[in-house]
Residue, then its C-alpha position, 0 to 999 in steps of 0.5 A: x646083233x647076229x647069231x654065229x649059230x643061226x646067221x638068218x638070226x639078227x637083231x637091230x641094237x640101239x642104244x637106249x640112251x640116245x632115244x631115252x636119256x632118263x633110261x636107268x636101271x639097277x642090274x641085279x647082283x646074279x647078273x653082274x656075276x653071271x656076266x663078269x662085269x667089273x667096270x664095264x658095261x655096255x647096254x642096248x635095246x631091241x628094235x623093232x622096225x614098222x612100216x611107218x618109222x615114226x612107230x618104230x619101238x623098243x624094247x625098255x622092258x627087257x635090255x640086252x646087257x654086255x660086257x664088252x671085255x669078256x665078250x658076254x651079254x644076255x637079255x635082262x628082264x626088269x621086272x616091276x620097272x615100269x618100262x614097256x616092250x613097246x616103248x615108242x622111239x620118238x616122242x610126239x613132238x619128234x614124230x611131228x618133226x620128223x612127219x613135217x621134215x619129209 
């Protein structure tokens, strides 16, 4: 995601689905107004990238949420969720993979 208003500001998306399947949350009704939302929508997390891959981590605690029709989104903070900002891309077992695969 970039910035059209400040092109050096960009942030890495992922879907947090792909790294976190049981990854769920209930989005407030102030939200989906403010948002627009219908039927559609599209969720992603922040990246943050280290140095060592295997400790890369996302943010749980604070999605970005789009409606991909309206062409709106914002961060959502999930208070009392339980999820980290720093939440670890890949489990142990995948970073062990992912080690001996290099």
């Amino acid at each position: 995601m970039q910035s059209i208003q400040e092109p050096g500001l960009s942030f890495l998306l992922v879907s947090p689905f792909v790294f976190m399947p049981s990854y769920s949350f209930e989005l407030a009704d102030i939200d989906k107004e403010e948002l627009a939302i219908e039927d559609q929508v599209t969720v992603y997390t922040i990246v943050t990238i280290h140095s060592q891959a295997n400790r890369s981590t996302m943010n749980l605690l604070a999605p970005i949420v789009l409606n991909p029709e309206n062409r709106l989104g914002k961060q959502v903070i999930l208070h009392q969720s339980g999820y980290e900002p720093r939440h670890l891309i890949w489990a142990e077992e995948e970073k062990t993979s992912v080690k001996g695969g290099v």
